[in-house]
C-alpha positions, -999 to +999 in steps of 0.1 A: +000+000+000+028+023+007+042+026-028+009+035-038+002+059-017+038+073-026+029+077-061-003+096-055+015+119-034+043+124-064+016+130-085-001+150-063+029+180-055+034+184-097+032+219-106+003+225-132+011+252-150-009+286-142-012+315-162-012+345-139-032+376-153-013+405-159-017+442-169-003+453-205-005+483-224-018+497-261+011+514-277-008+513-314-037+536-320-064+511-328-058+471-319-086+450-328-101+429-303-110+396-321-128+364-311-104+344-313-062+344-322-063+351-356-065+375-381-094+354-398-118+359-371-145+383-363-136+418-346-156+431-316-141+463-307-110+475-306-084+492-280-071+531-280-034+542-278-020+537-246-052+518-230-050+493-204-054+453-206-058+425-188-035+396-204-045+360-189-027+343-218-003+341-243-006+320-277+011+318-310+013+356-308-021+362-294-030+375-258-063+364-245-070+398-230-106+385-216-130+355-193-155+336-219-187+355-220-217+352-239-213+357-276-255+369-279-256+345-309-282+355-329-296+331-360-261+314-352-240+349-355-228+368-327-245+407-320-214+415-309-189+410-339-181+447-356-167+432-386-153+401-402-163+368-389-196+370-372-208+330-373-211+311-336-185+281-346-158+267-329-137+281-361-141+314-349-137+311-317-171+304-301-180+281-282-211+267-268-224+303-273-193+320-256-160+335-265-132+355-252-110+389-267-079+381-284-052+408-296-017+409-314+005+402-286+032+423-302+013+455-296+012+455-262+038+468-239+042+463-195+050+499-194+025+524-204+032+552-234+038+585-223+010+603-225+012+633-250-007+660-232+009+654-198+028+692-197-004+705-214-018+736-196-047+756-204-071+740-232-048+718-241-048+700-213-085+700-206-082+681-243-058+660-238-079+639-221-099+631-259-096+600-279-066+599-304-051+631-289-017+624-298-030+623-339-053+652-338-042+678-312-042+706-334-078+694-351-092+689-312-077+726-299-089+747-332-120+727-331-128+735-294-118+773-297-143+780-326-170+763-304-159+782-274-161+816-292-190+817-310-208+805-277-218+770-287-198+754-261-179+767-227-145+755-210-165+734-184-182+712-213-154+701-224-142+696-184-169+677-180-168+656-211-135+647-213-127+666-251-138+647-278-147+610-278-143+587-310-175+580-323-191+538-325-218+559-347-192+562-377-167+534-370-145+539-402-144+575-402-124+597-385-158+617-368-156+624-329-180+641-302-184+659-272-215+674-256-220+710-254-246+725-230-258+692-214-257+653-219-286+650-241-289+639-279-296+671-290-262+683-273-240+661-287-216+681-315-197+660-342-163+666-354-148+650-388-112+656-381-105+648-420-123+675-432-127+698-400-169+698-406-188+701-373-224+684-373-248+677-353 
C-alpha cells in the first residue's frame, strides 16, 4: 500500500502550469479585439493608444485579453462581432455560445506610453484627455476654440466631457464628439477631423 500511496502523493505536488493575469498596455492607436487568435476571425471592438489590458494568456502571438462570456448568438452569429467573422463556430472562436477577446501580442507593452498631453496647460490640457489626442491635437484645440467663441460650447463642457470621444456611430471615419450645453442627444456636437466639418 505504501508505494501506492507514494505515487499519488508524487503525483499529487506536480506543478500545473498557471497562467497569472497581468496588466499590459496599447502602444498602437487602434488594436482590434478579435474572437479568437487570428486575423481570420470576427472583430468586436477595438483598443485606443495607450489603453489598459488585462492579459490571462499568451498563444502563437495572441493575448487572450478576456474570461469567456456570452457571444448573444443571434440566428447562429454573434451581435457582438463589428466586422469580419460573425458566425457562432468553434472556427471562430465560439463556443457553446461563448468567447473570449484576443489581440496581437506584439502591440502591447508592461510599461504604459507616455501620454502626450501630460505638460499640457490651459485648453490643451482639458483636451488631452480626448480619444486619439496624440493624432489630432491641433484638429481637437482649433476645433474646441471655434466652439468656445461663437458661444456654442464653454471650458466646463469640455471639463466635463473629457474633449472629444471617437465615435461607434461612424466606425470607419475619423468623426468624434463631445456634448455642449448638457448630456442630451440634442447636445452632442460632431467633429470629422479629415475635413474639420462640425455636425450635429
Amino acid at each position: 500500500m505504501k508505494p501506492f500511496t507514494l505515487i499519488a502523493l508524487v503525483v499529487l505536488i506536480i506543478p500545473i502550469p498557471i497562467l497569472a493575469s497581468e496588466s499590459y498596455w496599447n502602444t498602437v492607436d487602434r488594436l482590434n479585439r478579435r474572437t479568437c487568435p487570428s486575423t481570420q476571425c470576427g472583430v468586436v471592438g477595438r483598443l485606443f493608444f495607450r489603453e489598459g489590458a488585462t492579459v490571462y494568456e499568451v498563444r502563437n502571438g495572441w493575448a487572450r485579453i478576456t474570461p469567456a462570456y456570452n457571444a448573444s448568438c443571434k440566428n447562429g452569429h454573434s451581435e457582438y462581432v463589428d466586422s469580419g467573422n460573425s458566425a457562432c463556430i468553434a472556427s471562430n472562436g465560439i463556443h457553446g455560445g461563448k468567447f473570449s477577446e484576443w489581440v496581437a501580442f506584439k502591440y502591447l507593452s508592461k510599461n504604459r506610453p507616455p501620454d502626450p498631453a501630460e505638460d499640457e496647460t490651459g485648453l490643451a490640457g482639458i483636451l488631452g484627455k480626448s480619444d486619439d489626442y496624440h493624432l489630432y491635437k491641433d484638429q481637437f484645440l482649433k476645433t474646441a476654440s471655434a466652439l468656445i467663441s461663437q458661444k456654442i460650447c464653454t471650458l466646463k463642457d469640455f471639463q466635463e466631457g473629457w474633449g472629444f470621444t471617437k465615435s461607434t456611430t461612424y466606425p470607419n471615419q475619423p468623426v468624434y464628439f463631445t456634448y455642449c450645453g448638457g448630456m442630451h442627444k440634442r447636445n452632442k456636437i460632431h467633429l470629422n477631423v479629415q475635413s474639420g466639418k462640425i455636425f450635429r
